[in-house]
matplotlib code that plots the C-alpha trace (Angstrom):
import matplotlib.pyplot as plt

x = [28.2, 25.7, 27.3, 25.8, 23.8, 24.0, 21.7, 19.3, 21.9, 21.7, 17.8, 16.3, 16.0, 12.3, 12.0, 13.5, 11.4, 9.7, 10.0, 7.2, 5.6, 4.4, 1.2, -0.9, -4.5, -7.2, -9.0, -12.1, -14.3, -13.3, -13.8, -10.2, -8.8, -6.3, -3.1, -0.5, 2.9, 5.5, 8.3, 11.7, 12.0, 14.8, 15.8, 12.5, 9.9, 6.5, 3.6, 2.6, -1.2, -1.5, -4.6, -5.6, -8.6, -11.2, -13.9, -14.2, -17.5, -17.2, -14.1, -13.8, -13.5, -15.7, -13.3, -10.2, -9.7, -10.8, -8.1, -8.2, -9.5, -6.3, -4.4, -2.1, -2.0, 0.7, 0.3, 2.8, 2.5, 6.1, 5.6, 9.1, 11.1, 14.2, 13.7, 14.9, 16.2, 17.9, 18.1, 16.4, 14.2, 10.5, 6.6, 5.6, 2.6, 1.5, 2.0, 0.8, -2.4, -3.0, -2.5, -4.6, -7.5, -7.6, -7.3, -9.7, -12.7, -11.3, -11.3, -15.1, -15.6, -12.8, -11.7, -8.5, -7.1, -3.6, -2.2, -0.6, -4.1, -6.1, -3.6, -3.6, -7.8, -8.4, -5.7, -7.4, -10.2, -12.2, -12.5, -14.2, -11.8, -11.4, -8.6, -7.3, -4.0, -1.1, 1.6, 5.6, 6.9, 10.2, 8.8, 5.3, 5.4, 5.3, 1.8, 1.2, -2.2, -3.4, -6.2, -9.2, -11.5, -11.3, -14.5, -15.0, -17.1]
y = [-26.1, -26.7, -26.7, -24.2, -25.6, -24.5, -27.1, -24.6, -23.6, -26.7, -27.1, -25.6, -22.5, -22.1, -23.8, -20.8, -19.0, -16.0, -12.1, -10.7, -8.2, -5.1, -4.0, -1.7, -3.0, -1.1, 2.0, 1.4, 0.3, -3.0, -4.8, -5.3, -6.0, -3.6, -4.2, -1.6, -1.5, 1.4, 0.9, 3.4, 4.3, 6.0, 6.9, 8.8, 7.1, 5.6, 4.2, 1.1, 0.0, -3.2, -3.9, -7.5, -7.2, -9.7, -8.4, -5.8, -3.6, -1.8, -0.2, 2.6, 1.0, -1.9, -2.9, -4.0, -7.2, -7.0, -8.4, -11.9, -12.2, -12.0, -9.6, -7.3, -3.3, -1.7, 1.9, 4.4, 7.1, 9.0, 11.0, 13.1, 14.5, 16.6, 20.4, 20.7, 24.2, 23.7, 20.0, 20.3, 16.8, 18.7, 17.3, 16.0, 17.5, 15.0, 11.9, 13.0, 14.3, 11.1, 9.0, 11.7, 11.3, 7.5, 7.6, 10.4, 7.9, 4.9, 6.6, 7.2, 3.4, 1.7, 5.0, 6.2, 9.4, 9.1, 7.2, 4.5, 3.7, 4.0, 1.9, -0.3, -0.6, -0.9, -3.7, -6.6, -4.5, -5.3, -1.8, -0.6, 1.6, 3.6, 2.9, 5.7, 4.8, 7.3, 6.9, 7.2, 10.8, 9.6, 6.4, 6.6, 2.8, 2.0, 2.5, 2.7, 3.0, 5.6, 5.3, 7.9, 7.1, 4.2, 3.6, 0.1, -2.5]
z = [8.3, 5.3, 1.7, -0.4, -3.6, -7.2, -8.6, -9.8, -12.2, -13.7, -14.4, -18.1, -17.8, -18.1, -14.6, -13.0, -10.8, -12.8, -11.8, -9.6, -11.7, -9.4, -10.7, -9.3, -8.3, -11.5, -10.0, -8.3, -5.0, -2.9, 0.3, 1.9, 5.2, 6.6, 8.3, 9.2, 9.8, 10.7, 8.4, 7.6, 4.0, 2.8, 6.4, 7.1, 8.8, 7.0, 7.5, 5.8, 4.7, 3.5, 1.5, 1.1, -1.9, -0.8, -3.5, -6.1, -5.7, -8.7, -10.7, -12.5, -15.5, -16.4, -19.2, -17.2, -15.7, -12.0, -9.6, -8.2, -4.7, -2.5, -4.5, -1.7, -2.6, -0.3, 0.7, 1.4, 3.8, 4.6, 7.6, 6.7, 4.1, 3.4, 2.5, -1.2, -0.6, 3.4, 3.6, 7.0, 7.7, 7.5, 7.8, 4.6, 4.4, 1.2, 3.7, 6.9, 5.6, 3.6, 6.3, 9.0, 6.1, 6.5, 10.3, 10.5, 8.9, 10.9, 14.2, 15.2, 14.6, 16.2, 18.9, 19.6, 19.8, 18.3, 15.3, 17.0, 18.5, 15.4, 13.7, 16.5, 16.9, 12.9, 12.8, 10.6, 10.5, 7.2, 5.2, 1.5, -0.4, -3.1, -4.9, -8.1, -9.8, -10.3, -12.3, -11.5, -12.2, -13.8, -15.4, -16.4, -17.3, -13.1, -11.6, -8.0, -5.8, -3.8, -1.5, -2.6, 0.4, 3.4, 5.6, 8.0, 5.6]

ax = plt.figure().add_subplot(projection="3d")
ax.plot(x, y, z, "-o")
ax.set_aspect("equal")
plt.show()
């Protein structure tokens, strides 16, 4: 049985690890490669994009910093939510057609007729996107991304 170690206690406290900042990628155009991956959130059921920024084409703001190269943007998609008024599980409408969007400009290049198969064809794929930025309802101080427009690069 290994011992567990405390050590890190014990080191100056500037050596600790720092706190990954999430910060959403600035609004604009970039080369990416897509992965996906089918994920439960909050007990409903989600699709996953994950956006690897290989290049910026242009942003929507020439004053902000452009991301480094490598930089990940994830992208939600939840297929299902609770009605507010019956608390019966219902389509979100917001996610599905967000998702059916990106398919829908993925599928005529890589084929398939259902998600799973787009997802599956377009895995790795290399993509431009348009990226806008939205910020959190309760917090306005958290940012997230939200894809504008996907096409194969």
């Amino acid at each position: 049985m290994s011992e567990v170690n405390f050590d890190l206690l014990d080191l100056e406290l500037e050596e600790l690890a720092d706190l990954e900042k999430f910060e959403a990628a600035p609004a604009g155009s970039y080369l990416a490669t897509l992965n996906w991956e089918r994920k439960e959130i909050n007990n409903f059921p989600a699709v996953i994009a994950h956006l690897t920024l290989n290049d910026v084409i242009e942003l929507a703001d020439s004053t902000v910093t452009p991301p480094e190269p490598g930089k990940k943007v994830d992208l939600a998609f939840i297929l299902q939510r609770k009605d507010k008024e019956t608390g019966e599980v219902i389509a979100n409408k917001m996610g599905q057609g967000q998702l059916k969007d990106a398919l829908m400009a993925l599928a005529p290049e890589v084929g398939g007729s259902t998600p799973s198969q787009i997802m599956e064809n377009s895995q790795g794929s290399s993509v431009a996107v348009v990226l806008k930025v939205r910020k959190n309802k309760d917090d306005p101080d958290i940012t997230y991304n939200q894809m504008k427009t996907l096409a194969l690069a």
